[in-house]
PDB file of N, CA, C and O in Angstrom:
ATOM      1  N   UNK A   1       0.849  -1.181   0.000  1.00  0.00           N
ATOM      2  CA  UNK A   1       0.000   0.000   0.000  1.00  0.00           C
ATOM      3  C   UNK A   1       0.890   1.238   0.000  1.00  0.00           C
ATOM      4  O   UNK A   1       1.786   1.332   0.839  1.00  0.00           O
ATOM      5  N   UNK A   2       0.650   2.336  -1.044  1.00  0.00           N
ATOM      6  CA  UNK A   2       1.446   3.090  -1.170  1.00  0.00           C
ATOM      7  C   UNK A   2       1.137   4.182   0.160  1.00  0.00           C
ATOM      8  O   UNK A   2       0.160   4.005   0.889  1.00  0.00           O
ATOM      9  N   UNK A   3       2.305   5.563   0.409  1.00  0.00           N
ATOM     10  CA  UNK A   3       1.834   6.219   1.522  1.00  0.00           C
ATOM     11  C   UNK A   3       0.606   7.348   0.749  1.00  0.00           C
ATOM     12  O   UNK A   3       0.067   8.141   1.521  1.00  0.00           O
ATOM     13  N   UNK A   4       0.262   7.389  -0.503  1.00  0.00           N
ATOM     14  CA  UNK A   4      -0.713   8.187  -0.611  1.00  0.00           C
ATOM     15  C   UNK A   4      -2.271   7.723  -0.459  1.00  0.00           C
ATOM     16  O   UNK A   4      -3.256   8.460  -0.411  1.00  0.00           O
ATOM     17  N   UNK A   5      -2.224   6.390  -0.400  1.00  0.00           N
ATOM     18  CA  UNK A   5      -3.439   5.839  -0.059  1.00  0.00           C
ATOM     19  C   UNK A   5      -4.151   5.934   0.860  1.00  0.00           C
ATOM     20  O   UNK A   5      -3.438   5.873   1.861  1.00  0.00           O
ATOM     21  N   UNK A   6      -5.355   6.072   1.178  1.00  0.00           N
ATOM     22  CA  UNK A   6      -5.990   6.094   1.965  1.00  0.00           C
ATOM     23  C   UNK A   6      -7.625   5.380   2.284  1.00  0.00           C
ATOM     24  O   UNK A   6      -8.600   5.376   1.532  1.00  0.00           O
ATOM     25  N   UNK A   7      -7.510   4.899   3.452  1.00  0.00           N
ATOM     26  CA  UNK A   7      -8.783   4.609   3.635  1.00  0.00           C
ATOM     27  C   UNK A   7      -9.599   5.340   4.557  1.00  0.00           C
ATOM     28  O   UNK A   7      -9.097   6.105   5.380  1.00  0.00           O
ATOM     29  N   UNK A   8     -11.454   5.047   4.416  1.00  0.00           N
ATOM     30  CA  UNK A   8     -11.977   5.733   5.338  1.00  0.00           C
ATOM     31  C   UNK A   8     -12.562   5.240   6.411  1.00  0.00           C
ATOM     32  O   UNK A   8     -12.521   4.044   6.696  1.00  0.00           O
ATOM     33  N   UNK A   9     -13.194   6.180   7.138  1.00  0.00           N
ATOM     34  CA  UNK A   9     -12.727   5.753   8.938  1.00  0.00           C
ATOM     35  C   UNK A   9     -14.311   6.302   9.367  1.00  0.00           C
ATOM     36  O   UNK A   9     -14.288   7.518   9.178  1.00  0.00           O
ATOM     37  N   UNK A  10     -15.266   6.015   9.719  1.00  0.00           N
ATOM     38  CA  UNK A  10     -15.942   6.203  10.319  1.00  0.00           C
ATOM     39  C   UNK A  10     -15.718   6.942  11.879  1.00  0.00           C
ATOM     40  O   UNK A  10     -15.012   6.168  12.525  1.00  0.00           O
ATOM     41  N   UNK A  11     -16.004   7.942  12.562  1.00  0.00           N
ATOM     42  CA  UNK A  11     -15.537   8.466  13.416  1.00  0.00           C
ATOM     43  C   UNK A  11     -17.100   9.285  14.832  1.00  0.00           C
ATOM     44  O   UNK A  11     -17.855  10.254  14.744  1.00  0.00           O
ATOM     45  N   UNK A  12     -16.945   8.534  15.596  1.00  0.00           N
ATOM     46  CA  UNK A  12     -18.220   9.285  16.211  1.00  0.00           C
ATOM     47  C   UNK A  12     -17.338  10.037  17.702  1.00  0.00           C
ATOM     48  O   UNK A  12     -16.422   9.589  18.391  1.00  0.00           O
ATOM     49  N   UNK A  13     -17.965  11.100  17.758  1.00  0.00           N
ATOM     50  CA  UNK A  13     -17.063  12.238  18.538  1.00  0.00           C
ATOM     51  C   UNK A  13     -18.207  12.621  19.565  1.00  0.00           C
ATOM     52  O   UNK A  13     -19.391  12.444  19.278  1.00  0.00           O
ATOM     53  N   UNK A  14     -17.753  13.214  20.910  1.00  0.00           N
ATOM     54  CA  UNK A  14     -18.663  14.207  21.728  1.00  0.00           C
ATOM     55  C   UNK A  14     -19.119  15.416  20.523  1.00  0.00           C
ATOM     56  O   UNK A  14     -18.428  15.379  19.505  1.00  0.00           O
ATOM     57  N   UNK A  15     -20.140  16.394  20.561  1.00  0.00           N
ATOM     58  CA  UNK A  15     -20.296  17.404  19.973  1.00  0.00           C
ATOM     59  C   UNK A  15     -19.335  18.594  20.440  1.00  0.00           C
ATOM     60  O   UNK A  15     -18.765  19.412  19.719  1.00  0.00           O
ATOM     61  N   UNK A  16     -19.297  18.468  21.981  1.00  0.00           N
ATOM     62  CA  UNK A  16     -18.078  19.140  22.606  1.00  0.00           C
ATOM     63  C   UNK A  16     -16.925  19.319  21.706  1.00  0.00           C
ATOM     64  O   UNK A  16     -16.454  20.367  21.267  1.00  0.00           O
ATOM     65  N   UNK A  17     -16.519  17.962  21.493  1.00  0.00           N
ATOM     66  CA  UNK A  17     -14.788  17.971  20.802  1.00  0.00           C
ATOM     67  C   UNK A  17     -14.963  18.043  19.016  1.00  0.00           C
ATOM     68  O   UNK A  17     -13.987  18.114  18.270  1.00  0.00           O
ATOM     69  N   UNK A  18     -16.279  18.013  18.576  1.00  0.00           N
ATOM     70  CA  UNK A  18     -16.517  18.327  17.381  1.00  0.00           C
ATOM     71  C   UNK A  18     -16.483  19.573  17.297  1.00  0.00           C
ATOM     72  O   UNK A  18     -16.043  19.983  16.223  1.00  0.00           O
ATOM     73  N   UNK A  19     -16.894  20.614  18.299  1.00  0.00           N
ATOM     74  CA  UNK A  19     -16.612  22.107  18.569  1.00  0.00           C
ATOM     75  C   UNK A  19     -15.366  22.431  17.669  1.00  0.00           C
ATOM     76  O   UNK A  19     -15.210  22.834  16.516  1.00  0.00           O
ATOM     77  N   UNK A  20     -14.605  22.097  18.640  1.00  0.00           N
ATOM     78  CA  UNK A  20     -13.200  22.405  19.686  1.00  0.00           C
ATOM     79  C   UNK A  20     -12.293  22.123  18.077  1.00  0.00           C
ATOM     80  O   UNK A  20     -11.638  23.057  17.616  1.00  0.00           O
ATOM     81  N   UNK A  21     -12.354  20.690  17.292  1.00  0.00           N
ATOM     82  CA  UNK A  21     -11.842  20.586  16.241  1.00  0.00           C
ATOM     83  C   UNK A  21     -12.285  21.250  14.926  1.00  0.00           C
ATOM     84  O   UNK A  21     -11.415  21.215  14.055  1.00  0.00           O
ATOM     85  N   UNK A  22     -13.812  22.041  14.473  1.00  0.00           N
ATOM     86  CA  UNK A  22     -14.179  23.176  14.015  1.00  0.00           C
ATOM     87  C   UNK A  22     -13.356  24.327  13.987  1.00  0.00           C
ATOM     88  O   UNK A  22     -12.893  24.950  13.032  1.00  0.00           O
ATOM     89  N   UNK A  23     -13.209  24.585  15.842  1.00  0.00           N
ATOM     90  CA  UNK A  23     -12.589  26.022  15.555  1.00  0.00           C
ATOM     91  C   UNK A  23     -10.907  25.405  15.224  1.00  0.00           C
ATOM     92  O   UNK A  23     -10.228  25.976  14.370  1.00  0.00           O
ATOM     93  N   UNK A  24     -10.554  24.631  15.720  1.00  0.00           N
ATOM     94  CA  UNK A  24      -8.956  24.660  15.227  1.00  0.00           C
ATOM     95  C   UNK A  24      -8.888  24.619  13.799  1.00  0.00           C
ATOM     96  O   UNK A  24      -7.909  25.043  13.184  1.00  0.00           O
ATOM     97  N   UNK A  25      -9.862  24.138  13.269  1.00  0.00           N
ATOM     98  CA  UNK A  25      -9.669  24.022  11.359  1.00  0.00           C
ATOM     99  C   UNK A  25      -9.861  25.093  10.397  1.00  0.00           C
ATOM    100  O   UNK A  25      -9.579  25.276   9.213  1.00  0.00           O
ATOM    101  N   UNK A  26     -10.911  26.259  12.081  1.00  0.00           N
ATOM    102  CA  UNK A  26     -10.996  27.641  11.082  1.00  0.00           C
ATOM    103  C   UNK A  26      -9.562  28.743  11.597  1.00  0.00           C
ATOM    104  O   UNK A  26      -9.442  29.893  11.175  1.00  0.00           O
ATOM    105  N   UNK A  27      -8.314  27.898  12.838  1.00  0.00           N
ATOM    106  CA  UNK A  27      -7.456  28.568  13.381  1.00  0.00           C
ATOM    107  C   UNK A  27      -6.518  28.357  11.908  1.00  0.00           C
ATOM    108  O   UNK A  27      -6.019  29.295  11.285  1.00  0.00           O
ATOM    109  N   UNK A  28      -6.446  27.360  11.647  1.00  0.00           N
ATOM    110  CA  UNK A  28      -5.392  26.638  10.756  1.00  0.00           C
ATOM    111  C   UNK A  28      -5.336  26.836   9.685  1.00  0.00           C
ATOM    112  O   UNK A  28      -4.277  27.169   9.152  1.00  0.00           O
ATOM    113  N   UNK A  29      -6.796  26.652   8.841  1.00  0.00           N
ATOM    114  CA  UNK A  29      -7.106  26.947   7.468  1.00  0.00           C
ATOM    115  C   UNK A  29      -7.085  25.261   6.998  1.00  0.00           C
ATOM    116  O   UNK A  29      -6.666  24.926   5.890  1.00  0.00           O
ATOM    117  N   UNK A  30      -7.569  24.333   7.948  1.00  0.00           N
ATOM    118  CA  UNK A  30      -7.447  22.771   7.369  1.00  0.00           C
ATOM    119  C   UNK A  30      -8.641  22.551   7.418  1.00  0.00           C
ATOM    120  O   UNK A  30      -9.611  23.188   7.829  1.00  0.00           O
ATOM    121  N   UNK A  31      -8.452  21.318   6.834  1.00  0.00           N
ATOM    122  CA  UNK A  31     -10.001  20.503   6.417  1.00  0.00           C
ATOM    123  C   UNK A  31     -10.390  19.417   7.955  1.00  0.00           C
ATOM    124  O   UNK A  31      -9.564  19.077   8.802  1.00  0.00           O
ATOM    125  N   UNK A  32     -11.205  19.223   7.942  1.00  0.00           N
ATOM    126  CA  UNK A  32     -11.465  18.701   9.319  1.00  0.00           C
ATOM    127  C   UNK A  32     -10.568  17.291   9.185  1.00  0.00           C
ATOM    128  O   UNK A  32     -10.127  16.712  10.177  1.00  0.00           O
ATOM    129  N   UNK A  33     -10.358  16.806   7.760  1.00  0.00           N
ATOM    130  CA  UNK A  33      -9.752  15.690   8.073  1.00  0.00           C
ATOM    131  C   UNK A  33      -8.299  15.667   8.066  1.00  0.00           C
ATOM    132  O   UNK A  33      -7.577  14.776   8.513  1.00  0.00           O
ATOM    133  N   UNK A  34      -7.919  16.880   7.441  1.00  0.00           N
ATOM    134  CA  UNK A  34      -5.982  17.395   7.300  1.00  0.00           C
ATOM    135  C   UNK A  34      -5.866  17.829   8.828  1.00  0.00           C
ATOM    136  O   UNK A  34      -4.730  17.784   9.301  1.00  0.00           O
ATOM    137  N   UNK A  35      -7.062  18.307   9.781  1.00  0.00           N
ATOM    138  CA  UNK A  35      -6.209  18.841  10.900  1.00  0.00           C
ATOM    139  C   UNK A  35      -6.490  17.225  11.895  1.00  0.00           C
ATOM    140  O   UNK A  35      -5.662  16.925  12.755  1.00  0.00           O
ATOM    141  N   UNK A  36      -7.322  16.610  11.717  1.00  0.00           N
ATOM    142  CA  UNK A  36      -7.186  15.062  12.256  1.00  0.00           C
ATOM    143  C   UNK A  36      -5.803  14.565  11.989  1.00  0.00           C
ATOM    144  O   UNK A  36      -4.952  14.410  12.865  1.00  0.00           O
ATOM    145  N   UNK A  37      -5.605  14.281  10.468  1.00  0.00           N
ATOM    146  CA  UNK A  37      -4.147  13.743  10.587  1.00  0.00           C
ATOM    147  C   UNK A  37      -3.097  14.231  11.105  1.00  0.00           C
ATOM    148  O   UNK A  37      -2.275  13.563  11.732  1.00  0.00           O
ATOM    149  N   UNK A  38      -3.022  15.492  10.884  1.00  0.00           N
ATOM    150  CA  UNK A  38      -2.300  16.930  11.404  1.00  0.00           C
ATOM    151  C   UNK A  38      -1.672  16.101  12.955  1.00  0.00           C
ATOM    152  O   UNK A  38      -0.548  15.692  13.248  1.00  0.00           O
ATOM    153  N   UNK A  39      -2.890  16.103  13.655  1.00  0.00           N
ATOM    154  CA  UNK A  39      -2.936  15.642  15.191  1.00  0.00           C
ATOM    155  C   UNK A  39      -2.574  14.696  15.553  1.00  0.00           C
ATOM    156  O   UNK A  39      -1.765  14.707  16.481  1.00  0.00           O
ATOM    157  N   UNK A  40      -2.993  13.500  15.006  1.00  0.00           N
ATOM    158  CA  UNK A  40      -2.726  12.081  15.076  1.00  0.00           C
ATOM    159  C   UNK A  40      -1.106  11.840  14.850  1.00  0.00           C
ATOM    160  O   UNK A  40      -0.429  11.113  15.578  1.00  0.00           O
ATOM    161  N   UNK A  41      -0.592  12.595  13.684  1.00  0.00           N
ATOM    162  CA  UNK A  41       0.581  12.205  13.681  1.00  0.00           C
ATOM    163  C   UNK A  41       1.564  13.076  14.610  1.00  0.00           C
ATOM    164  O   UNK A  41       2.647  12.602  14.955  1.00  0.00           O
ATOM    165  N   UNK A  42       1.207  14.209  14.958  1.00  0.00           N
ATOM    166  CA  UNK A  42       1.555  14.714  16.323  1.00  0.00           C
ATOM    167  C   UNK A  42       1.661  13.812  17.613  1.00  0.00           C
ATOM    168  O   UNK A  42       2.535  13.841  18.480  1.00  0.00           O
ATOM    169  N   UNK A  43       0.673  13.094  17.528  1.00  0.00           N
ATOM    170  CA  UNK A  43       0.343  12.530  18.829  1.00  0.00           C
ATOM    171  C   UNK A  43       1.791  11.329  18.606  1.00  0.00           C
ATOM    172  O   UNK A  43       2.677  11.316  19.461  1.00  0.00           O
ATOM    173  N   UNK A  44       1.835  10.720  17.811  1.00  0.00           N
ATOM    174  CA  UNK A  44       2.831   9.682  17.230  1.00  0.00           C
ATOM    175  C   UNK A  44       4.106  10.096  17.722  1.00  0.00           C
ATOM    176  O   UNK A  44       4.835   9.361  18.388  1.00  0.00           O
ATOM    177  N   UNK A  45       4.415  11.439  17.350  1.00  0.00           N
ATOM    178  CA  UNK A  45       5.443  12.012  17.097  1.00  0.00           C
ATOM    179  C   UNK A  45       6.324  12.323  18.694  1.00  0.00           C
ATOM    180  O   UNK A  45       7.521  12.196  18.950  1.00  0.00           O
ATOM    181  N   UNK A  46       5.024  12.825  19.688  1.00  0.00           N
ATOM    182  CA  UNK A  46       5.096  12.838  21.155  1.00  0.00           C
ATOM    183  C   UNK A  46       5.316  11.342  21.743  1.00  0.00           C
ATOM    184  O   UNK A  46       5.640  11.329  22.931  1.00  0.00           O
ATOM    185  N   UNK A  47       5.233  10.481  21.312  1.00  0.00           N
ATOM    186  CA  UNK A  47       5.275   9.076  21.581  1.00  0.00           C
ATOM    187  C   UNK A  47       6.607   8.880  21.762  1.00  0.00           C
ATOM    188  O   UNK A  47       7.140   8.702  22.858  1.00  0.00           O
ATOM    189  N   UNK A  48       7.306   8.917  20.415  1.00  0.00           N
ATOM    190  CA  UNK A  48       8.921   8.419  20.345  1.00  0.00           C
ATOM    191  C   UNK A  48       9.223   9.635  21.115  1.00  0.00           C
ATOM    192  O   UNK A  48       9.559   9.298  22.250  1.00  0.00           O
ATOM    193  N   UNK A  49       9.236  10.619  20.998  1.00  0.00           N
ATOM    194  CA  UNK A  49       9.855  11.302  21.777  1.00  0.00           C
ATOM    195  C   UNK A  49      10.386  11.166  23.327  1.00  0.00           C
ATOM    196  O   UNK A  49      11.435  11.315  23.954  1.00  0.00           O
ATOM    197  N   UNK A  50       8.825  10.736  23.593  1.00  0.00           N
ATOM    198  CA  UNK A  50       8.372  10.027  25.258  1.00  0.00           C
ATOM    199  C   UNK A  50       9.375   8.987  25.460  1.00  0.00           C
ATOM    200  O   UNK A  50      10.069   9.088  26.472  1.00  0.00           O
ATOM    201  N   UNK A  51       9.610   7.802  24.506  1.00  0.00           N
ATOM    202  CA  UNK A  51      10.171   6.862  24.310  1.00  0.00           C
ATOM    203  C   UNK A  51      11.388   6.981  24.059  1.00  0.00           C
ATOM    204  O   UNK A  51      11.974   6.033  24.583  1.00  0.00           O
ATOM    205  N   UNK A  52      12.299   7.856  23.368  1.00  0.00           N
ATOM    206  CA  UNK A  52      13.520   8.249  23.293  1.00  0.00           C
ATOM    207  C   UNK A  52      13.839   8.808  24.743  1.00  0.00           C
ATOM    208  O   UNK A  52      14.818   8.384  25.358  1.00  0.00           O
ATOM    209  N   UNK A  53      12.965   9.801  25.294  1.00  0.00           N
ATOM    210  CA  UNK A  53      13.723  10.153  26.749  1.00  0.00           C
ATOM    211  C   UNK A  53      13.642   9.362  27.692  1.00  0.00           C
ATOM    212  O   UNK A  53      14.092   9.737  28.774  1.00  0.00           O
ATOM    213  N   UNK A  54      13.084   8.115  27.586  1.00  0.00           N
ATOM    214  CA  UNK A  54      13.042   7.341  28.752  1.00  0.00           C
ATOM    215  C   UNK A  54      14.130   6.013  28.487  1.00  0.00           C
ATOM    216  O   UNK A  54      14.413   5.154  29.322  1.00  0.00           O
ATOM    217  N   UNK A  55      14.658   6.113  27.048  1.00  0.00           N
ATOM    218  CA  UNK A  55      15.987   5.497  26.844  1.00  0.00           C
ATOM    219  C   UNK A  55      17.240   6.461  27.430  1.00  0.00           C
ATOM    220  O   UNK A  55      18.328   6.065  27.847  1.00  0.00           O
ATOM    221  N   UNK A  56      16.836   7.615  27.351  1.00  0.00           N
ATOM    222  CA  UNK A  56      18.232   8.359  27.836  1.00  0.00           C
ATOM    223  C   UNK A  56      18.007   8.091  29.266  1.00  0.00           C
ATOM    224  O   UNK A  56      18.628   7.179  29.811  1.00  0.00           O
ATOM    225  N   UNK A  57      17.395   8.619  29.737  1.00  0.00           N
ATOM    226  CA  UNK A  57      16.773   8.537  31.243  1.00  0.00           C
ATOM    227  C   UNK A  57      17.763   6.623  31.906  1.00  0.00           C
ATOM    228  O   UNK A  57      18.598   6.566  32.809  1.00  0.00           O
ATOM    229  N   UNK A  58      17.430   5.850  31.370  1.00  0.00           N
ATOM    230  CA  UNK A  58      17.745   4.374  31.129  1.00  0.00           C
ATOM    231  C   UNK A  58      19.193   4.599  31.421  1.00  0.00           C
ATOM    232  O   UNK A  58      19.905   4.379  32.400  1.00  0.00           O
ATOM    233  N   UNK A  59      19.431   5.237  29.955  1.00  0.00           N
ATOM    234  CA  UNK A  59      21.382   5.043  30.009  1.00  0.00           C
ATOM    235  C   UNK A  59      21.801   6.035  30.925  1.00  0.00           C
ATOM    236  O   UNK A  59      22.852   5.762  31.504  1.00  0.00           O
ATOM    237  N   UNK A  60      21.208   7.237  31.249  1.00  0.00           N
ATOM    238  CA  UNK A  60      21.759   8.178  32.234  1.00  0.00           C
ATOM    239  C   UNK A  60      21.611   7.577  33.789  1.00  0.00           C
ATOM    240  O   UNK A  60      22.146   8.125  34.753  1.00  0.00           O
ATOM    241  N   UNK A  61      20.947   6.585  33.864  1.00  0.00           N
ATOM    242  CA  UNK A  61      21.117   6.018  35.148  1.00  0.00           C
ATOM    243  C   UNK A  61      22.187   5.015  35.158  1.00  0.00           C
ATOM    244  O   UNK A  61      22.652   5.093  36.295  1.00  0.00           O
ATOM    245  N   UNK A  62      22.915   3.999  34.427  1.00  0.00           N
ATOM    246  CA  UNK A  62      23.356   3.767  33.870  1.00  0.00           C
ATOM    247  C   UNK A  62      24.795   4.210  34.628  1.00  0.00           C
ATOM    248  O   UNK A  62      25.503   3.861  35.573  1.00  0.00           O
ATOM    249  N   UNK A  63      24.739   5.148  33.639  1.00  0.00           N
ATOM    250  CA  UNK A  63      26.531   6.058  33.698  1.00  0.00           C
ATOM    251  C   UNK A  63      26.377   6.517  35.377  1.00  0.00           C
ATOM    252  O   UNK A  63      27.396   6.319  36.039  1.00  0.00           O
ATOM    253  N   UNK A  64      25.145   7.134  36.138  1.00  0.00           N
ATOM    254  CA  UNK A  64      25.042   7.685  37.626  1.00  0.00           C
ATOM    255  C   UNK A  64      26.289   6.595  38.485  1.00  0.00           C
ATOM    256  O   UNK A  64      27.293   6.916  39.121  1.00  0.00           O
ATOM    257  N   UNK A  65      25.669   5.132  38.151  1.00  0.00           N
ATOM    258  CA  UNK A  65      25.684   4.082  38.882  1.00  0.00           C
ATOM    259  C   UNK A  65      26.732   3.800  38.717  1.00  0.00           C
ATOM    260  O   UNK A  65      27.358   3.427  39.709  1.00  0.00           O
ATOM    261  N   UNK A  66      27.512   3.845  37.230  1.00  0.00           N
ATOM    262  CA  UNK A  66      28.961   3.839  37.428  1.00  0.00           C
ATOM    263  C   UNK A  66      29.525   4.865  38.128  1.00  0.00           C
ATOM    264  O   UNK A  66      30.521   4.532  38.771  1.00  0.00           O
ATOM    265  N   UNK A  67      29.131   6.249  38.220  1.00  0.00           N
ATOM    266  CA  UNK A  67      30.423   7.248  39.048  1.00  0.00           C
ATOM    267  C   UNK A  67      30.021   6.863  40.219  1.00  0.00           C
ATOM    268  O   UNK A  67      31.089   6.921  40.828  1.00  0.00           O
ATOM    269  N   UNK A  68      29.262   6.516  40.964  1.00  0.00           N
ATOM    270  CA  UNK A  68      29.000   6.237  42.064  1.00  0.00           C
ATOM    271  C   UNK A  68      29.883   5.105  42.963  1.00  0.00           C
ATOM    272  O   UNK A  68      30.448   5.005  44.053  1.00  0.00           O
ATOM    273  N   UNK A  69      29.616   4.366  41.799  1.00  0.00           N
ATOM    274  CA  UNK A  69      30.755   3.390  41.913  1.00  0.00           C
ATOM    275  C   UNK A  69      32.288   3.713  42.204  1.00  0.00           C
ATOM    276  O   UNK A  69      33.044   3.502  43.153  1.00  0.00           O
ATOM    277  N   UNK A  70      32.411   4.365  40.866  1.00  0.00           N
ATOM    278  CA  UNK A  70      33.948   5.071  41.254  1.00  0.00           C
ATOM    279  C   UNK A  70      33.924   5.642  42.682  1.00  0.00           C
ATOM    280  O   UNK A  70      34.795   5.188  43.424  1.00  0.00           O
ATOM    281  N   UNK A  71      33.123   6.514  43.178  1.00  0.00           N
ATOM    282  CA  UNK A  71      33.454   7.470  44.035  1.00  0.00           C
ATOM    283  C   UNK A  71      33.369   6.722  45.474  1.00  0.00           C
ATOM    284  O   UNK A  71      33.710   7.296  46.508  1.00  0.00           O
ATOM    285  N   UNK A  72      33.049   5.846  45.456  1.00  0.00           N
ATOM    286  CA  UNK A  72      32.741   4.461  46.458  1.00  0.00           C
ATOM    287  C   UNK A  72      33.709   4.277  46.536  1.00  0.00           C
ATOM    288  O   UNK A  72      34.205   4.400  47.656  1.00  0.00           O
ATOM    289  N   UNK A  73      34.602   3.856  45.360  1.00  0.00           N
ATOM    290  CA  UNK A  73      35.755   2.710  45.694  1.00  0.00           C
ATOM    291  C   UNK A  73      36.774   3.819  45.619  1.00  0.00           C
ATOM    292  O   UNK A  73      37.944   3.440  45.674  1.00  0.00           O
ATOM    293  N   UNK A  74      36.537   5.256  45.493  1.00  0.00           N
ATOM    294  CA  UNK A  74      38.298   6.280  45.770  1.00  0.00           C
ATOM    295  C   UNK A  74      37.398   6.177  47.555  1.00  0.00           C
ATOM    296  O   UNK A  74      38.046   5.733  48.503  1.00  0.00           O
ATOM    297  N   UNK A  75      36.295   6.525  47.703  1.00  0.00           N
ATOM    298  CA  UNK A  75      35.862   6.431  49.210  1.00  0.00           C
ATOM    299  C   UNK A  75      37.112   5.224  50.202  1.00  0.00           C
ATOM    300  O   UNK A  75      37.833   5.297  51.197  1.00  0.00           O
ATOM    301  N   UNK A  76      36.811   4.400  49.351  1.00  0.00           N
ATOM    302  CA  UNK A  76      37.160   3.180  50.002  1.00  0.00           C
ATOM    303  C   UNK A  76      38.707   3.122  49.886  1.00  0.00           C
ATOM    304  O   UNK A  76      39.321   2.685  50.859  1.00  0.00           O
ATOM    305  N   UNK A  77      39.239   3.432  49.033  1.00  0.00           N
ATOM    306  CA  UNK A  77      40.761   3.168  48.861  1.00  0.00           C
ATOM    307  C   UNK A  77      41.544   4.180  49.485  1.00  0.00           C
ATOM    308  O   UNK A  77      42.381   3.805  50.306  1.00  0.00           O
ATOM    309  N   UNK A  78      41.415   5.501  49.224  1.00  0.00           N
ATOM    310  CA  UNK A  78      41.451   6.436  50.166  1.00  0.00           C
ATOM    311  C   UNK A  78      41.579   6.525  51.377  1.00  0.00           C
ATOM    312  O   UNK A  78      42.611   6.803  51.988  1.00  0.00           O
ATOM    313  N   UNK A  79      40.155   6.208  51.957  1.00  0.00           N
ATOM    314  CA  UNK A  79      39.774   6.814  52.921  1.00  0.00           C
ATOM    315  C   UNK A  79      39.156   8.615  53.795  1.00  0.00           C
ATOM    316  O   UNK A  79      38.965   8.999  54.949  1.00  0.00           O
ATOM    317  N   UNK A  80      39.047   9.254  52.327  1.00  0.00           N
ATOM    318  CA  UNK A  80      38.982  10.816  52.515  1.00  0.00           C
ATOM    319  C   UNK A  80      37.820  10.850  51.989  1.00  0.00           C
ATOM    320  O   UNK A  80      37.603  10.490  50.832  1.00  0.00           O
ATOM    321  N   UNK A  81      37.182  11.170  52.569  1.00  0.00           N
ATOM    322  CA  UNK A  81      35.735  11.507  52.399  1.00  0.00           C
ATOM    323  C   UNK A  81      35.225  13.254  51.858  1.00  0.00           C
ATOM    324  O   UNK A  81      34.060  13.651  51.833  1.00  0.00           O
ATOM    325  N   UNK A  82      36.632  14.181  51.413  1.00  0.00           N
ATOM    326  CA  UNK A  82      36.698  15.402  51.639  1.00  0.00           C
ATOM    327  C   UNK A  82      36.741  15.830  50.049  1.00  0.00           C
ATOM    328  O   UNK A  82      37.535  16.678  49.642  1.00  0.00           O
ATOM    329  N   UNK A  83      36.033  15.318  49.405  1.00  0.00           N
ATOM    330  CA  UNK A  83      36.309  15.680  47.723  1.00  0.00           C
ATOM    331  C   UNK A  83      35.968  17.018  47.643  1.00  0.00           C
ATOM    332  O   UNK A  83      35.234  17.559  48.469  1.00  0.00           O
ATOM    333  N   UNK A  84      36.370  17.478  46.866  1.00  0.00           N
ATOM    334  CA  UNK A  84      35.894  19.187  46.212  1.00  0.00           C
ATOM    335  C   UNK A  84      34.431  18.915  45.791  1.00  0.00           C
ATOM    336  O   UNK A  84      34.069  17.909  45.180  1.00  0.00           O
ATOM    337  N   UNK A  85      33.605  19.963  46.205  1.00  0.00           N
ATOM    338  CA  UNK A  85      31.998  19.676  45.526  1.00  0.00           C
ATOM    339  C   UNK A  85      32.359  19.635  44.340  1.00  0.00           C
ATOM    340  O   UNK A  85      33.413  19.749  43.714  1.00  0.00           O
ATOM    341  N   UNK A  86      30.616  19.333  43.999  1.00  0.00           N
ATOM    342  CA  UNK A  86      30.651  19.385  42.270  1.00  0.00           C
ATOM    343  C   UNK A  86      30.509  20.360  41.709  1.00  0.00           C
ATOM    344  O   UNK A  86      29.481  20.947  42.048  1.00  0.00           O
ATOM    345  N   UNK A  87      31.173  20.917  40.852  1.00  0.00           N
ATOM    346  CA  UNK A  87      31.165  22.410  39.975  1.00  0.00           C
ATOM    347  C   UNK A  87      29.790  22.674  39.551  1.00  0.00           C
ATOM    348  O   UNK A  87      29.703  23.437  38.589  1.00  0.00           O
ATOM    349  N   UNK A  88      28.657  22.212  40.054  1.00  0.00           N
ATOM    350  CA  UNK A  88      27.536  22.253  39.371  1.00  0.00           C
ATOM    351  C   UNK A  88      26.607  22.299  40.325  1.00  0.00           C
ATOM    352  O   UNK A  88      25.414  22.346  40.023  1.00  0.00           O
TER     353      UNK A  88
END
């Protein structure tokens, strides 16, 4: 299926949010169904995003757990508990 294809979708809405997507289509200058896709693939788009920062989030705990580590074992080898704060 090519990406210009399309099929149709039956769609039943509150009248509320049938409002609400009216006026955004007369904010925009879209067709009720260009500012649907408009959205939808927005919504997609917030997804990976969501999903990309919770891979960094992942590896940034990650790397924490190693300096921690380090700073454990100069703790330990040491014995000086008196490091310079963190520049930050």
């Amino acid at each position: 299926m090519s990406e210009s294809a399309t099929v149709q979708f039956k769609l039943n809405m509150p009248v509320s949010l049938r409002e609400r997507l009216d006026a955004a289509c007369q904010s925009s200058g879209r067709s009720v169904t260009a500012e649907i896709i408009s959205r939808l693939e927005k919504s997609f788009e917030k997804d990976d995003d969501y999903l990309n920062a919770l891979a960094n989030i992942d590896e940034l705990m990650v790397r924490m757990e190693a300096l921690e580590k380090i700073v454990a074992d100069l703790d330990h080898f040491t014995g000086r508990r008196d490091f310079p704060a963190a520049p930050f």
